[in-house]
C-alpha positions as CSV (number, residue, x, y, z in Angstrom):
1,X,168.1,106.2,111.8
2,X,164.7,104.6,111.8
3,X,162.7,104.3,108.5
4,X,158.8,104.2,109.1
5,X,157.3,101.2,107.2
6,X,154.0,102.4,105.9
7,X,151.0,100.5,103.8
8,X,150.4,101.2,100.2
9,X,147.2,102.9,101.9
10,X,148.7,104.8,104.3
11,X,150.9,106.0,102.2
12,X,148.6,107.5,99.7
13,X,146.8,109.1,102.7
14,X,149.6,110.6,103.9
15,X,149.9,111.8,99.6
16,X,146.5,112.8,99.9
17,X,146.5,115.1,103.3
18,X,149.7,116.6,102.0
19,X,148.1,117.9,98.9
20,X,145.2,119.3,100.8
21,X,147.3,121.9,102.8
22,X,148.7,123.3,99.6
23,X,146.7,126.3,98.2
24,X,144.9,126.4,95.1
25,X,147.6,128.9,94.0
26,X,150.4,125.7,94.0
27,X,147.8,123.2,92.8
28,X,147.0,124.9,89.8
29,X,151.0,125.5,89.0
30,X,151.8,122.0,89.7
31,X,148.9,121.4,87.2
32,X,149.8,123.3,84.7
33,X,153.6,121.8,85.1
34,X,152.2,118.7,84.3
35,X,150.1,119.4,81.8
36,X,153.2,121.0,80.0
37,X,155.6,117.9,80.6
38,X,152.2,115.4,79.1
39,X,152.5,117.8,76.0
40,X,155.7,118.3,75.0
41,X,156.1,114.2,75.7
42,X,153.5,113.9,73.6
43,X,155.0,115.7,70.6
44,X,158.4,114.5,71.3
45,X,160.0,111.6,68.6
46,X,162.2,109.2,69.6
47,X,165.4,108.6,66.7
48,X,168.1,106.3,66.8
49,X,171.6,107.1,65.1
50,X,173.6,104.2,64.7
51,X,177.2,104.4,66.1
52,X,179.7,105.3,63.0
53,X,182.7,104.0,63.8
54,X,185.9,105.8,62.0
């Protein structure tokens, strides 16, 4: 099994030319995936329960 060794650049290319072939029907579901995720992570709260022990 060879692995391909690519540049940070390359890579993003590669990123880049992959998202172009997608149609505007997936890019605008990925979006709005996203968008979802950045606002419920936005709202979420973070608590901390210390350990009981009994």
């Amino acid at each position: 099994m060879e692995i391909k060794k690519q540049t940070l650049d390359e890579a993003e290319i590669e990123l880049l030319k992959e998202g172009l072939k997608r149609s505007y029907k997936e890019r605008f579901e990925m979006a709005t995936r996203l968008y979802k995720i950045q606002q419920t992570m936005s709202k979420a709260v973070v608590t901390h329960k210390p350990f009981i022990a009994k």
